[in-house]
N, C-alpha and C positions, 0 to 999 in steps of 0.2 A: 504494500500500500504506500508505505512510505517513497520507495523507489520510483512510483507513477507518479506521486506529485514531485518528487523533486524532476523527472524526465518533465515533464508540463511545466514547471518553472523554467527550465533551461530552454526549453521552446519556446517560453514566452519573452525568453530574453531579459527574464528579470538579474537581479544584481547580486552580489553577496551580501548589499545594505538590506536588499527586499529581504530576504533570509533571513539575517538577523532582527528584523520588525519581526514577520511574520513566524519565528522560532519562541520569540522572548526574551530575548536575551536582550539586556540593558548596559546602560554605560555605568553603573555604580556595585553590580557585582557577576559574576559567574556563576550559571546553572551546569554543572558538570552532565548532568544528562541531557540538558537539549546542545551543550558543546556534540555530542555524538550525530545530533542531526545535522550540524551544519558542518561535521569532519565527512561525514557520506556525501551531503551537498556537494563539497569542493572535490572530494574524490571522481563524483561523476562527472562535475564541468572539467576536472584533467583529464578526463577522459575521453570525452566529448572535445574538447578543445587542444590537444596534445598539449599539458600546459602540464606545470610543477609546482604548484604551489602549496603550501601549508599549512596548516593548521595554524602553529604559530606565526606564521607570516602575515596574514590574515586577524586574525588577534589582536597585534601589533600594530596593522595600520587603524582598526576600529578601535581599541581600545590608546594606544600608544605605549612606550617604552615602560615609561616611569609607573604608569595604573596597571598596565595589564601585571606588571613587576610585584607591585604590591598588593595586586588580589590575588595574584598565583601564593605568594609568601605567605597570604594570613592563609591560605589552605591549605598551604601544607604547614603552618604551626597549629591551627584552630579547626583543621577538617576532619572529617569524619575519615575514615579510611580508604572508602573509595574515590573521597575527594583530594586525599592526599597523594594517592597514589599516580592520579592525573597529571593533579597542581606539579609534583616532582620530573615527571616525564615531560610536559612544558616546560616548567621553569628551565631545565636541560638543555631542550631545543631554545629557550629563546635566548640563552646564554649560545651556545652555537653562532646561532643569527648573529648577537654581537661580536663576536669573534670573526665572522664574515664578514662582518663590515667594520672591523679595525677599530673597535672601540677598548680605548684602554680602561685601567680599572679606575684610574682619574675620570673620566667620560662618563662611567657610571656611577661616579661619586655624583657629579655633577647631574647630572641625568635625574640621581634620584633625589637631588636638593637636598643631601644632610647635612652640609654647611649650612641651612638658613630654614625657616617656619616655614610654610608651605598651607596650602588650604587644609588639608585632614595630617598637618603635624606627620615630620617622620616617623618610624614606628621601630619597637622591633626587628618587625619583617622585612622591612626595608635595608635596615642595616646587615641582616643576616643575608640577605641579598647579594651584596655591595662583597662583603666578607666573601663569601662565597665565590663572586665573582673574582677578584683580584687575588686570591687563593688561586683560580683555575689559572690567571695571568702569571702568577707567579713561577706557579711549576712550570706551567711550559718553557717557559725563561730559563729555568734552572734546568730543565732538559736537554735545554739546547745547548747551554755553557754545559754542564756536563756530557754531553754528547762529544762537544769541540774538545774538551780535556782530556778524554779518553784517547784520543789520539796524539796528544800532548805528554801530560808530566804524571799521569797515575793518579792513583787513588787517595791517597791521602793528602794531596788539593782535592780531590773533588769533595769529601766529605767535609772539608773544612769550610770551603765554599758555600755549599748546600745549608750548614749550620748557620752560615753570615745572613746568608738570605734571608730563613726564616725568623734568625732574630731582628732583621730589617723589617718584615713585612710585621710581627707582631709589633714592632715600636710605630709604624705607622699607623698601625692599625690605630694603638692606646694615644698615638698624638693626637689623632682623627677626633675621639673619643671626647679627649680632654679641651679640646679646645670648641666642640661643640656638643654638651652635657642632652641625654634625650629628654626630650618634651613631654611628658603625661599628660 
């Protein structure tokens, strides 16, 4: 049933906004089960239209970086388990996404406005977000410098290095931290 009316939407040449009207889905939170109608939605216009688009792609231009960021976060700290299990497999992909498009962990600082108040205040979620991210930045960094050492001077630079890092990225982090206290 589902499949005919999404074929009849695509005939009608409707959009992924009519979708999202017509699913439920709003600008102020995530319905993890009607997310499944509009991941079939796009699977069939990729298929109908040889196209590659995504779930998270998609998300992201409707919702944006910073929202879609912190409603995936409060669900995967405050959801149900099904909801969690979603929110994580997104947040993943849309972490990816920024990595395709060269965003550093600066970018997502910024991005998610934890230097300064914001309409609905940083949160939490946000910050574990942010953490998260610039973690995945980091290691790739250190894989690559220790990849390049490996061919170089041995092991025991590499571990010493690897240790600098991570005391660098935790003192960022706590700089981060202390210089803008979270909002309740």
């Amino acid at each position: 049933m589902l499949e005919i009316l999404l074929q009849v939407w695509w005939q009608e040449g409707k959009a992924l906004d009519y979708v999202f009207e017509e699913v439920g889905l709003c600008s102020h939170s995530l319905d993890f089960k009607r997310l499944t109608v509009l991941e079939r939605c796009i699977k069939l216009w990729n298929k109908e239209e040889h196209s590659d688009f995504e779930l998270v792609e998609v998300l992201i231009r409707y919702y944006g970086d910073s929202w879609l960021s912190s409603l995936l976060s409060d669900a995967i700290l405050y959801g149900n388990a099904y909801e969690r299990k979603i929110a994580t497999n997104l947040e993943t992909k849309m972490m990816q996404d920024w990595k395709k498009r060269s965003l550093s962990a600066e970018n997502v600082y910024n991005m998610l406005k934890l230097g300064s108040v914001r309409e609905h205040d940083y949160s939490e979620a946000d910050t574990k977000t942010y953490e998260g991210y610039s973690a995945r930045c980091i290691a790739e960094e250190v894989e690559k410098v220790l990849d390049a050492m490996k061919t170089e001077n041995g092991v025991n630079k590499m571990k010493r290095l690897k240790e600098e890092m991570q005391v660098e990225k935790r003192n960022s982090i706590n700089e981060r931290k202390s210089k803008h206290p979270r909002i309740e």
